[in-house]
PDB file with SEQRES, HELIX, SHEET and CRYST1 records, atoms N, CA, C and O in Angstrom:
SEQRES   1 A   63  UNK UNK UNK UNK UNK UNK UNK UNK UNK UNK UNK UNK UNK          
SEQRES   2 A   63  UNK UNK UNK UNK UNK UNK UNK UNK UNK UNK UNK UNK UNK          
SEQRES   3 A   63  UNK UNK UNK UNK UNK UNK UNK UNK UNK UNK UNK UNK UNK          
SEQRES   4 A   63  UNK UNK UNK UNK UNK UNK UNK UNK UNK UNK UNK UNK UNK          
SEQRES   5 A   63  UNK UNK UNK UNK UNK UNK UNK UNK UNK UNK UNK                  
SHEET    1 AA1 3 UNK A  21  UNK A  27  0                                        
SHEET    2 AA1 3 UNK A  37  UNK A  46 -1                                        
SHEET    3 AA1 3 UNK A  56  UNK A  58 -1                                        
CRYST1    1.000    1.000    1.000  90.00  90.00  90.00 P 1           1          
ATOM      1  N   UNK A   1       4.749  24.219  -5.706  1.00  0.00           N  
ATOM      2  CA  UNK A   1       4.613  23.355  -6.868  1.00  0.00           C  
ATOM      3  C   UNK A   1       4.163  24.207  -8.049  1.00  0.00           C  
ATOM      4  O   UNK A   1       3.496  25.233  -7.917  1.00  0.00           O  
ATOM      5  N   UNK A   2       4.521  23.772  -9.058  1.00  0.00           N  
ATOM      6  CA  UNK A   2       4.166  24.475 -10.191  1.00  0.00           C  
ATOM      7  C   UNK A   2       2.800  24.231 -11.175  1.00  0.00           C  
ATOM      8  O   UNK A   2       2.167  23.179 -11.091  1.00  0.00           O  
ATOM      9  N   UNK A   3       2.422  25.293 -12.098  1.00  0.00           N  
ATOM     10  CA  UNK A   3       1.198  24.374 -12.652  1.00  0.00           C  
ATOM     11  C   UNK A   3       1.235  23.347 -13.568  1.00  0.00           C  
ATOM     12  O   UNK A   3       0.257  22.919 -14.180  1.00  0.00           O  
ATOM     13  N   UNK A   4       2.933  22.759 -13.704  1.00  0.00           N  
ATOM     14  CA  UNK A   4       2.851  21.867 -14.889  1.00  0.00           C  
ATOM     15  C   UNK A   4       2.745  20.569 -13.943  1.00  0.00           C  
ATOM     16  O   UNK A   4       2.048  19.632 -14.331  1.00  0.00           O  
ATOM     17  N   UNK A   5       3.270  20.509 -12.986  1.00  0.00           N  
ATOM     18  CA  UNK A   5       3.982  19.925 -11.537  1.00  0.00           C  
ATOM     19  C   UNK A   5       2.396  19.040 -10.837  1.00  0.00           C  
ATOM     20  O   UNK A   5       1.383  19.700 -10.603  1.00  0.00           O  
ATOM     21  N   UNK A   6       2.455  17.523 -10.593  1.00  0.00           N  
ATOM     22  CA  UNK A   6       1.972  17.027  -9.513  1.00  0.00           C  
ATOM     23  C   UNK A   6       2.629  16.321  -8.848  1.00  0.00           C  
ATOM     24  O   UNK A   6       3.651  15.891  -9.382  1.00  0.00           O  
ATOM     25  N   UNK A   7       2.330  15.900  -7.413  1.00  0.00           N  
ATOM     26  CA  UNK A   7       3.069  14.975  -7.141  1.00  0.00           C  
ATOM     27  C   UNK A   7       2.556  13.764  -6.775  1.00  0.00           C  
ATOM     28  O   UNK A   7       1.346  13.554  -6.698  1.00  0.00           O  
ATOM     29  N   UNK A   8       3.479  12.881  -6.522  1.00  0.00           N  
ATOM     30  CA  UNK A   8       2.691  11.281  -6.244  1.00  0.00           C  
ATOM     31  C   UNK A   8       2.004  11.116  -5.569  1.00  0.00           C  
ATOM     32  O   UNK A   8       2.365  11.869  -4.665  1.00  0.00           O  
ATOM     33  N   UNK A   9       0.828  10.458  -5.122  1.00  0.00           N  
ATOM     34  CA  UNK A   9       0.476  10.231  -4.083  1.00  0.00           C  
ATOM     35  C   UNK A   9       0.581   9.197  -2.872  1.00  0.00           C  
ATOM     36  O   UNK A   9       0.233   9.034  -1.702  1.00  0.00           O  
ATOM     37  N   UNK A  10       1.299   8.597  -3.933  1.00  0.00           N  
ATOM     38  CA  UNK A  10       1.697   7.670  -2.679  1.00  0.00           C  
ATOM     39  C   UNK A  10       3.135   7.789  -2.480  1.00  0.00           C  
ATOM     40  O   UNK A  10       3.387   6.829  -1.752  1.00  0.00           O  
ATOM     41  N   UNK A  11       4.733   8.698  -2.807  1.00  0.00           N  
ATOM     42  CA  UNK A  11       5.514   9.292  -2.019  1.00  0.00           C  
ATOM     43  C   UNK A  11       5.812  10.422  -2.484  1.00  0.00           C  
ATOM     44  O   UNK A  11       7.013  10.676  -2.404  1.00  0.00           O  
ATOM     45  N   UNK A  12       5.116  11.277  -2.984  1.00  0.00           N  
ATOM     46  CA  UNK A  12       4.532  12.657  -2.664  1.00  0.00           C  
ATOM     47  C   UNK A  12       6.243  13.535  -3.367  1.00  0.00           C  
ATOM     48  O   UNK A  12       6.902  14.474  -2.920  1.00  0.00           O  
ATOM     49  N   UNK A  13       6.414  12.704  -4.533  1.00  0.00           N  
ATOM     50  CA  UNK A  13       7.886  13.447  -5.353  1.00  0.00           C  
ATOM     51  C   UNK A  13       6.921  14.141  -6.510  1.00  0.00           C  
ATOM     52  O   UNK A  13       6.103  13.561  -7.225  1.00  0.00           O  
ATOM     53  N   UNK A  14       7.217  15.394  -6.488  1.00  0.00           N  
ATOM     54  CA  UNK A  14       6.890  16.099  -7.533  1.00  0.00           C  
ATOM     55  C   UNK A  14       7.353  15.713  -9.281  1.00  0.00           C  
ATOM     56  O   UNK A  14       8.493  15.548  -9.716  1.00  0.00           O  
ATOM     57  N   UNK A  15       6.291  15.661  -9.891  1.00  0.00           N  
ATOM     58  CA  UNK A  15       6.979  15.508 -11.294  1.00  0.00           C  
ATOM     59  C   UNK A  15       6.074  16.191 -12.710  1.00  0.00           C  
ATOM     60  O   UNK A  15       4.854  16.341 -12.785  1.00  0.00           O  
ATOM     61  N   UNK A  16       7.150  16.536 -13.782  1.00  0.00           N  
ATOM     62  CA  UNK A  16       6.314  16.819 -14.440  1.00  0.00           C  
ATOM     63  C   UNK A  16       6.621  16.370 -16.136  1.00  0.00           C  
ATOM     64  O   UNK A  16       6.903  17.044 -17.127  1.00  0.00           O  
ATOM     65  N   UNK A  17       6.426  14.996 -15.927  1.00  0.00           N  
ATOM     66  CA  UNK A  17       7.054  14.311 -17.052  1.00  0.00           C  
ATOM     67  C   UNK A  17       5.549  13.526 -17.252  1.00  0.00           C  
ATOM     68  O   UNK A  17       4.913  12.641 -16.679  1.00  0.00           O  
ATOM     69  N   UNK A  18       5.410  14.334 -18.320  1.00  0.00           N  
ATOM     70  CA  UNK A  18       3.524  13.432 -18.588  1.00  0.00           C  
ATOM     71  C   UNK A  18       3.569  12.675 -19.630  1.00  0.00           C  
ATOM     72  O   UNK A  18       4.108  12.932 -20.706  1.00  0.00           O  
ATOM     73  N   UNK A  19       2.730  11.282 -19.173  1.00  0.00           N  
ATOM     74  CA  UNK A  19       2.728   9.809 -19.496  1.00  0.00           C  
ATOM     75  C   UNK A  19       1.967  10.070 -20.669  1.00  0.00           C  
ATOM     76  O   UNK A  19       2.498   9.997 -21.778  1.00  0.00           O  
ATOM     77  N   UNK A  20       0.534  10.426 -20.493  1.00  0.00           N  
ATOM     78  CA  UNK A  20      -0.542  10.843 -21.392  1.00  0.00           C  
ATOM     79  C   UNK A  20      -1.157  11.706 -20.732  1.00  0.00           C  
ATOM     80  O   UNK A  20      -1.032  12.245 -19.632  1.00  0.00           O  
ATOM     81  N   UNK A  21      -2.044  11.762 -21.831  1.00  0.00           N  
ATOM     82  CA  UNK A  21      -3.821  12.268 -21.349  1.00  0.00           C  
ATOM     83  C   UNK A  21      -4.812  11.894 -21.482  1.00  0.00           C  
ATOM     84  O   UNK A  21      -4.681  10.970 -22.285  1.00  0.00           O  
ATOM     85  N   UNK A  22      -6.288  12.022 -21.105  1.00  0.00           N  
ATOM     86  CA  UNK A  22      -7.180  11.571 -21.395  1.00  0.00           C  
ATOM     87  C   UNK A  22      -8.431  12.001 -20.780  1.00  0.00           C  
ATOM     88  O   UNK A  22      -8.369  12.633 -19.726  1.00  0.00           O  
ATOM     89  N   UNK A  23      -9.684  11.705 -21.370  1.00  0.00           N  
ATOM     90  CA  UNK A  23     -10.807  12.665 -20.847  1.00  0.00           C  
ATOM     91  C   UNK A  23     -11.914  12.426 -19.846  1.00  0.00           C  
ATOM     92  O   UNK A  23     -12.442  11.317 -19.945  1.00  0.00           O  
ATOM     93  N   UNK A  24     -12.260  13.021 -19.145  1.00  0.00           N  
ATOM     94  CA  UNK A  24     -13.417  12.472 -17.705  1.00  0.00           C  
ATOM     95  C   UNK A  24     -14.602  12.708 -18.093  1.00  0.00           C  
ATOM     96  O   UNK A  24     -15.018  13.864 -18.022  1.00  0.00           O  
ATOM     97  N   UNK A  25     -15.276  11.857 -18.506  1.00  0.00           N  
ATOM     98  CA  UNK A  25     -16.672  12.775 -18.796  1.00  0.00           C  
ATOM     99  C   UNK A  25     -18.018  12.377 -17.165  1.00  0.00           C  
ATOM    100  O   UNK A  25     -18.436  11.268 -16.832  1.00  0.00           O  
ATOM    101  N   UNK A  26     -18.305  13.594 -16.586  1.00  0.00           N  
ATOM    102  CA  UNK A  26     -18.765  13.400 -15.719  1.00  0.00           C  
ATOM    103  C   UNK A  26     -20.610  14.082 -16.351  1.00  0.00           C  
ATOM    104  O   UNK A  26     -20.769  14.993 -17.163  1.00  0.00           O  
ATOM    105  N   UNK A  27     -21.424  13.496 -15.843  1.00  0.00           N  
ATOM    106  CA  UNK A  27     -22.656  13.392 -16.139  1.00  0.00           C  
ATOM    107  C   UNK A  27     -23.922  13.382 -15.059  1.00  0.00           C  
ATOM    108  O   UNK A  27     -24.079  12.577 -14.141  1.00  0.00           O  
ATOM    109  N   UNK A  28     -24.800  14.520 -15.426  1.00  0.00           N  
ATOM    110  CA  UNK A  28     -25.576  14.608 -14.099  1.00  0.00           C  
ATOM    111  C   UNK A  28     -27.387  14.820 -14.831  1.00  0.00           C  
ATOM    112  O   UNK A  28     -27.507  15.199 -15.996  1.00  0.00           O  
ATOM    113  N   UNK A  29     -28.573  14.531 -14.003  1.00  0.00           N  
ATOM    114  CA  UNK A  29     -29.928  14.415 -14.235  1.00  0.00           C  
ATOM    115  C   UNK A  29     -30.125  15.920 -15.656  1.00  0.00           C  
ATOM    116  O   UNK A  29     -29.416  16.926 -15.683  1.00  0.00           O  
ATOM    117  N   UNK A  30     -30.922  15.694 -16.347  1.00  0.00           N  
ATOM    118  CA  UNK A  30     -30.908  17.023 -16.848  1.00  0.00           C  
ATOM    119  C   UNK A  30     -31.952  18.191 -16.098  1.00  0.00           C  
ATOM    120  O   UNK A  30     -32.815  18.088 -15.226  1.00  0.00           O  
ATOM    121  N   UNK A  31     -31.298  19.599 -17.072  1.00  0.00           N  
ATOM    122  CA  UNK A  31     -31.874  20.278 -16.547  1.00  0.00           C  
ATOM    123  C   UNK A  31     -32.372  21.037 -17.286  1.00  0.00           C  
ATOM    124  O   UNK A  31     -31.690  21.592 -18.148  1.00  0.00           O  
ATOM    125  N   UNK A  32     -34.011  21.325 -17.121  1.00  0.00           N  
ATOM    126  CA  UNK A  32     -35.186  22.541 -18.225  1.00  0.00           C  
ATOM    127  C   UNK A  32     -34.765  21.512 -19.463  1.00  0.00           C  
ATOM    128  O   UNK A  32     -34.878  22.166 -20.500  1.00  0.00           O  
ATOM    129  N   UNK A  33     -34.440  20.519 -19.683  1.00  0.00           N  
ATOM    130  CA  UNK A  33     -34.358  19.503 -20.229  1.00  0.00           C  
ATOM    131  C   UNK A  33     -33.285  19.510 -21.244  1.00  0.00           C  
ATOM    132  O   UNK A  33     -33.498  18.881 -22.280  1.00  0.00           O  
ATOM    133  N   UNK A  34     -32.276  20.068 -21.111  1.00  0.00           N  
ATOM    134  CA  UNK A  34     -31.002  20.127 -21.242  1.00  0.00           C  
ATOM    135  C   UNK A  34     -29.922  18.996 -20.802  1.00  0.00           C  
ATOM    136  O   UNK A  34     -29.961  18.429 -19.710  1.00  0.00           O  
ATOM    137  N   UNK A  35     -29.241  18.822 -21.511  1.00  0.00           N  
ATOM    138  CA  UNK A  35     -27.997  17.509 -20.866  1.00  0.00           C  
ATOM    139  C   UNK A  35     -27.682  18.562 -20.141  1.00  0.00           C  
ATOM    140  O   UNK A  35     -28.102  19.718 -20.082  1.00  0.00           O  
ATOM    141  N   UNK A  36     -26.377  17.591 -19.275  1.00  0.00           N  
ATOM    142  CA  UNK A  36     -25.891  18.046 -18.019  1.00  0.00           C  
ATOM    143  C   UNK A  36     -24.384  17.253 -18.373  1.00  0.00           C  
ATOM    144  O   UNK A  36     -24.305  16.028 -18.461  1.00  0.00           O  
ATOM    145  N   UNK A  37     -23.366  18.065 -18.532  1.00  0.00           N  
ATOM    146  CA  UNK A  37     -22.078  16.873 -18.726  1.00  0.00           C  
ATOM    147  C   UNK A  37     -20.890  17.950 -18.646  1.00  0.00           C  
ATOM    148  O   UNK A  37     -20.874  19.044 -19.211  1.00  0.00           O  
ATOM    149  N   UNK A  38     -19.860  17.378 -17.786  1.00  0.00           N  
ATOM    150  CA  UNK A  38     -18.267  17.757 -17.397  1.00  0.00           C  
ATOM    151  C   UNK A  38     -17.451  17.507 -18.337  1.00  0.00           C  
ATOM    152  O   UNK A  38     -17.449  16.277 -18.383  1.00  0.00           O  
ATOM    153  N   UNK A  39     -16.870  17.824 -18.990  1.00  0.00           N  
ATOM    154  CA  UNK A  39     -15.688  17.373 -19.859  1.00  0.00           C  
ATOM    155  C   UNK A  39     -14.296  17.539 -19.621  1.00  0.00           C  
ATOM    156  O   UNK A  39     -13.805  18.339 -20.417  1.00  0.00           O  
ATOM    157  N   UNK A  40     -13.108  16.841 -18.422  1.00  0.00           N  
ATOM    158  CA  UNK A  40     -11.903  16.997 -17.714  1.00  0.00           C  
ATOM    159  C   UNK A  40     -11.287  16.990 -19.016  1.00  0.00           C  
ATOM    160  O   UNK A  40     -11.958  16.370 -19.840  1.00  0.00           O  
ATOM    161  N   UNK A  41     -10.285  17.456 -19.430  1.00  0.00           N  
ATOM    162  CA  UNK A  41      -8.715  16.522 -19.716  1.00  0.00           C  
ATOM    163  C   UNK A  41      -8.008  16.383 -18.199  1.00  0.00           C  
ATOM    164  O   UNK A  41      -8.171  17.120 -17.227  1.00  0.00           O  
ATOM    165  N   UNK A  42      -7.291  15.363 -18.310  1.00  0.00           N  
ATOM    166  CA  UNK A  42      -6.653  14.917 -16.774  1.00  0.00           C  
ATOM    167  C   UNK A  42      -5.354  14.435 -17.752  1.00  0.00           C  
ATOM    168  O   UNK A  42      -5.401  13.769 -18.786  1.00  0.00           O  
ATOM    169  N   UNK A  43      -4.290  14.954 -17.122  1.00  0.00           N  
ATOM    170  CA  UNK A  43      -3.099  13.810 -17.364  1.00  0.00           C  
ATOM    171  C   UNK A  43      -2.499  13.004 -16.202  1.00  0.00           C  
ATOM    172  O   UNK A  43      -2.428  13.264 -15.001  1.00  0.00           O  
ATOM    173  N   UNK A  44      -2.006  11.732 -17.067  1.00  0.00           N  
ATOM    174  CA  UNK A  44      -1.048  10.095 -16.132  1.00  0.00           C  
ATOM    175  C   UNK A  44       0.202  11.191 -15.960  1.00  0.00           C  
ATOM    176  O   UNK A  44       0.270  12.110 -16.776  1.00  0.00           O  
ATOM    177  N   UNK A  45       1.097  11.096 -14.992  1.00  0.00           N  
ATOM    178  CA  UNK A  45       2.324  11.686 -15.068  1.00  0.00           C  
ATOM    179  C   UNK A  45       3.049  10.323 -14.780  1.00  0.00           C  
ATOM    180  O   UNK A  45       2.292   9.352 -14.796  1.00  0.00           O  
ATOM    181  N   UNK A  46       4.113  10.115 -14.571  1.00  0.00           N  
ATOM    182  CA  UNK A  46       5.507   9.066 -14.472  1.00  0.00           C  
ATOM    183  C   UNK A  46       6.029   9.625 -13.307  1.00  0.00           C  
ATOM    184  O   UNK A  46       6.433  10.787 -13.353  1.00  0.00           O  
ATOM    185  N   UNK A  47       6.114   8.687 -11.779  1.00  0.00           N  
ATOM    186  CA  UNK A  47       6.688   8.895 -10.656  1.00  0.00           C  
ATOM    187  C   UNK A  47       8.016   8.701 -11.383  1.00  0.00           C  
ATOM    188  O   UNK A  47       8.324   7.876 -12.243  1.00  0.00           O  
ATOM    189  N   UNK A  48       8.698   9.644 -10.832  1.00  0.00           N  
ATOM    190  CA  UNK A  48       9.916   9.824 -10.563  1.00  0.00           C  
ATOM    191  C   UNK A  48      10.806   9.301  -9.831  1.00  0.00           C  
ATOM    192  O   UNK A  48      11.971   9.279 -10.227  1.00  0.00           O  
ATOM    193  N   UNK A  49      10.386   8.679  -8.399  1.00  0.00           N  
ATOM    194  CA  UNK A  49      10.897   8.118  -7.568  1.00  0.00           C  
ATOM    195  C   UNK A  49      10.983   6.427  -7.737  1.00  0.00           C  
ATOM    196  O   UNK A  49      10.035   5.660  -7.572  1.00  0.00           O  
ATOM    197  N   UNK A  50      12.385   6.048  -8.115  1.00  0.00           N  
ATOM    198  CA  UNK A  50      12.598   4.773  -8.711  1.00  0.00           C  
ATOM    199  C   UNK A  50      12.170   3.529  -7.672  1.00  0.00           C  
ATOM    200  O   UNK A  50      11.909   2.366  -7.980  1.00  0.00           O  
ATOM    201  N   UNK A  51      12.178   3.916  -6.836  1.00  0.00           N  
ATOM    202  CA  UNK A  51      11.540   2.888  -5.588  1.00  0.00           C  
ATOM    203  C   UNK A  51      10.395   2.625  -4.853  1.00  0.00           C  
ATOM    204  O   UNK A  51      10.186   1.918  -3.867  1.00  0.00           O  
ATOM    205  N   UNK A  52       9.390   3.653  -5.837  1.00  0.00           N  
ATOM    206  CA  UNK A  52       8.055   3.940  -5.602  1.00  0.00           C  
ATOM    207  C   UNK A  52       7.096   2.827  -6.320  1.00  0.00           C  
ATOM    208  O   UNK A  52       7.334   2.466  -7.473  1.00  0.00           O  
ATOM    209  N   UNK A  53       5.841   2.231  -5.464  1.00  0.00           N  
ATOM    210  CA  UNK A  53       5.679   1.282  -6.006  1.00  0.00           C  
ATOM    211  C   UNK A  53       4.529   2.088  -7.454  1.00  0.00           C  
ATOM    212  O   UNK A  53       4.220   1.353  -8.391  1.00  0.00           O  
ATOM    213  N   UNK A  54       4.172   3.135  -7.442  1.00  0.00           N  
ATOM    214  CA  UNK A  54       3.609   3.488  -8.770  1.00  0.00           C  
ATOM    215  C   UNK A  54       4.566   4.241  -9.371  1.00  0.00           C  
ATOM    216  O   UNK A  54       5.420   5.000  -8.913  1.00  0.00           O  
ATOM    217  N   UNK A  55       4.166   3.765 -10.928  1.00  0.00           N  
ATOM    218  CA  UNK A  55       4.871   3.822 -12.045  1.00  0.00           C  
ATOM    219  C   UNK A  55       4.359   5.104 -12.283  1.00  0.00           C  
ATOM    220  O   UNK A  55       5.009   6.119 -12.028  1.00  0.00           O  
ATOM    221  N   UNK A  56       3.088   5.118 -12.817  1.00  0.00           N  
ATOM    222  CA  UNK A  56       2.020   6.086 -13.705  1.00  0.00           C  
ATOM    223  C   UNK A  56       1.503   6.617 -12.400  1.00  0.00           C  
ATOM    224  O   UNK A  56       1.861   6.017 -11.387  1.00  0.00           O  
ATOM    225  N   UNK A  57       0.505   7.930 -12.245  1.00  0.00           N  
ATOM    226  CA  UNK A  57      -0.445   8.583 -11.438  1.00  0.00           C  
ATOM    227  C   UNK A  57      -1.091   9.685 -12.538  1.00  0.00           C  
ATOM    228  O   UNK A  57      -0.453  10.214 -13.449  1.00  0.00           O  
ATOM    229  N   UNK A  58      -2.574   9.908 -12.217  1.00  0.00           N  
ATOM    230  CA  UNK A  58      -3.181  10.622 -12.519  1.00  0.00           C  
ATOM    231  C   UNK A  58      -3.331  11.804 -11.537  1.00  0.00           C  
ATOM    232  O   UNK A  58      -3.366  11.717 -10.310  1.00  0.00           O  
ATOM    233  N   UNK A  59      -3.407  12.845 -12.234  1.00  0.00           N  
ATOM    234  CA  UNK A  59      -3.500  14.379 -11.683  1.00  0.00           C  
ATOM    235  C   UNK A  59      -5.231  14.423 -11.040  1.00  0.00           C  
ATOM    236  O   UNK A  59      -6.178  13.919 -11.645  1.00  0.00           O  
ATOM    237  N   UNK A  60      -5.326  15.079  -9.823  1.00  0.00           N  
ATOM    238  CA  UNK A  60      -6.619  15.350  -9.281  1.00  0.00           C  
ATOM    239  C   UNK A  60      -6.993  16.639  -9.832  1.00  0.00           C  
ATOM    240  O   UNK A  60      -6.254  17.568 -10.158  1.00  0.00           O  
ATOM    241  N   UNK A  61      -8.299  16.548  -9.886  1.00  0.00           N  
ATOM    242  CA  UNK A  61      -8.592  18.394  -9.601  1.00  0.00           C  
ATOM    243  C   UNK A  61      -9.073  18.937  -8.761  1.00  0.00           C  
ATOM    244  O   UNK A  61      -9.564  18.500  -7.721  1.00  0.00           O  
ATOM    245  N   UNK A  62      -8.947  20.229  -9.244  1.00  0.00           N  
ATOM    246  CA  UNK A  62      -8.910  20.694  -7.400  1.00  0.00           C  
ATOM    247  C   UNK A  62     -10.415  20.982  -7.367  1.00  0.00           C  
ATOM    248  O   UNK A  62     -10.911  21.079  -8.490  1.00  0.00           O  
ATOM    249  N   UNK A  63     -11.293  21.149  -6.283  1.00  0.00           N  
ATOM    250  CA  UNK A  63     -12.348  21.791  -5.389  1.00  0.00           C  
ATOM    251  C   UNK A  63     -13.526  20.245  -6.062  1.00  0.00           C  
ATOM    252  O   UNK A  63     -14.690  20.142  -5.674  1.00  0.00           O  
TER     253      UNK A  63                                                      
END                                                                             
């Protein structure tokens, strides 16, 4: 697979035709009293597979 490339997860067709994007903000206790915050971009991609019951899917990240 490529790095533009995910695939569905629920029938697993590769695609790389992106729907949008949009941002994750993940957030944790502070620290030495500092914020603590993740900032993703993630993109929706468009299943490909016309008989698939999702339309849209969002990209995971990895680890």
């Amino acid at each position: 697979m490529r790095s533009g490339e995910q695939c569905c997860p629920a029938c697993s067709v590769s695609s790389r035709r992106v729907h949008s994007r949009y941002q994750r903000r993940l957030a944790d206790l502070p620290v030495a009293g500092r914020l603590v915050e993740l900032c993703l971009t993630v993109r929706r991609f468009f299943c490909l597979n016309t008989v698939c019951e999702m339309r849209t899917f969002v990209e995971q990240s990895s680890g």
